[in-house]
N, C-alpha and C positions, 0 to 999 in steps of 0.2 A: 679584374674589375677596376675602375679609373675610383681612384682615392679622391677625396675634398684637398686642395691644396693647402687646406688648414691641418689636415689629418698629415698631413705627408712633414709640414713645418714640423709641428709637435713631435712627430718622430725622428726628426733628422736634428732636433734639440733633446728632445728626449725632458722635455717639460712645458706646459701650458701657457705660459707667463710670456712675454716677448715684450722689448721697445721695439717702437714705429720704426725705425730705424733698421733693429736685427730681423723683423721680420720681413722687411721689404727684402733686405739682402738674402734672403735664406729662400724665399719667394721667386728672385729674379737672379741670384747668382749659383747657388748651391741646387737647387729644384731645377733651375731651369723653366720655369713654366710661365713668366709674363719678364715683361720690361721693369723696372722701377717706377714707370712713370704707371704703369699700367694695373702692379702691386698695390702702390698709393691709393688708386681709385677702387682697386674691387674690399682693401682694407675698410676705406670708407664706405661702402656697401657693406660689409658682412655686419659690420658697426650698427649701421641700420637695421638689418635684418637680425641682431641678438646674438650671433654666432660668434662676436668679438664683444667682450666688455672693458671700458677702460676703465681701471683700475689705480690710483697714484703714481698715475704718469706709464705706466704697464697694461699692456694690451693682454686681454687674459681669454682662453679661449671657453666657451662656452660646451664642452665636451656633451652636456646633456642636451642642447639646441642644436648639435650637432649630428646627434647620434636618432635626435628624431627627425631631425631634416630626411638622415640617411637615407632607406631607402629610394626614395622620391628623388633626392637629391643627388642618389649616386647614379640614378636613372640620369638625371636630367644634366650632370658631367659627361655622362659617357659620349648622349647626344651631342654636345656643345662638343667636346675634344673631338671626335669624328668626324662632324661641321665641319669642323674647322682645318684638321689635317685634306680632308676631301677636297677643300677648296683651295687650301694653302693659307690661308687665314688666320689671326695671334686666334686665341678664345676671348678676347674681349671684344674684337671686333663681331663676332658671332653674339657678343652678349647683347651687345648694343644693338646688330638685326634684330634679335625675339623683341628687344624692348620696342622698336618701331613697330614690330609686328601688333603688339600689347597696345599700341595706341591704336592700332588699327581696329583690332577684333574686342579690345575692352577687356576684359579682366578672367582672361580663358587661366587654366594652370598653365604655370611654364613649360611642363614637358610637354604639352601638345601646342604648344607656338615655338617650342624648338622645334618639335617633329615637323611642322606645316613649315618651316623657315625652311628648315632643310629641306623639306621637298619642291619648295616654291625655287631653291638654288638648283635643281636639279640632284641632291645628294640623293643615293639611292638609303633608304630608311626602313625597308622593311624589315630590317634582323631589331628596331625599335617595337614595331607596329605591335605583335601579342603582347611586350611586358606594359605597353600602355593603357591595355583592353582593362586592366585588374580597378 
């Protein structure tokens, strides 16, 4: 099952705490999973979304906003990295599809404007389609 790129940091430090800095490298060089430039921007999103607090000058991870995203949330990774392998796409570029999608259809959940994104690409979705039913 596809990990939060924040669950994967924390473990590859093996503590919750990070500068802007270590976390981008740990992000885009050690994980592997975005550019630097690309780290920067979804840091700045999880910031927004409560999943990153900053703390004196320390980016600290919100383990309990995390852990209730989870479920929903590791649904809604899975989609996005599949997205995105399927098409050859980073996942931010796929972020940024749902989010046009989102301006389109207005304020659906994410997992079903990833799911409709993916299928609008042609990505075949249905190994998604039951865990979405719930």
């Amino acid at each position: 099952m596809a990990m939060h790129p924040l669950e994967e940091a924390v473990k590859v430090k093996g503590s919750h705490e990070f500068t802007r800095s270590e976390l981008v490298g740990i992000l885009s060089f050690r994980l592997r999973r975005m550019s630097p430039a690309e780290a920067k921007k979804a840091i700045g999103g999880w910031v927004e979304e409560g999943l990153l607090e900053e703390r004196e000058g320390k980016l600290v991870v919100r383990l309990e906003a995390l852990e209730m995203e989870g479920s929903g949330e590791r649904l809604l990774g899975e989609m996005i990295s599949h997205i995105a392998h399927s098409l050859g796409w980073s996942e931010l570029e796929v972020v940024e599809g749902i989010r046009g999608l989102k301006k389109r259809y207005g304020n659906l959940d994410e997992r079903i404007l990833a799911y409709l994104f993916g299928m609008e690409k042609g990505v075949d979705m249905s190994r998604f389609r039951e865990r979405l039913e719930v």
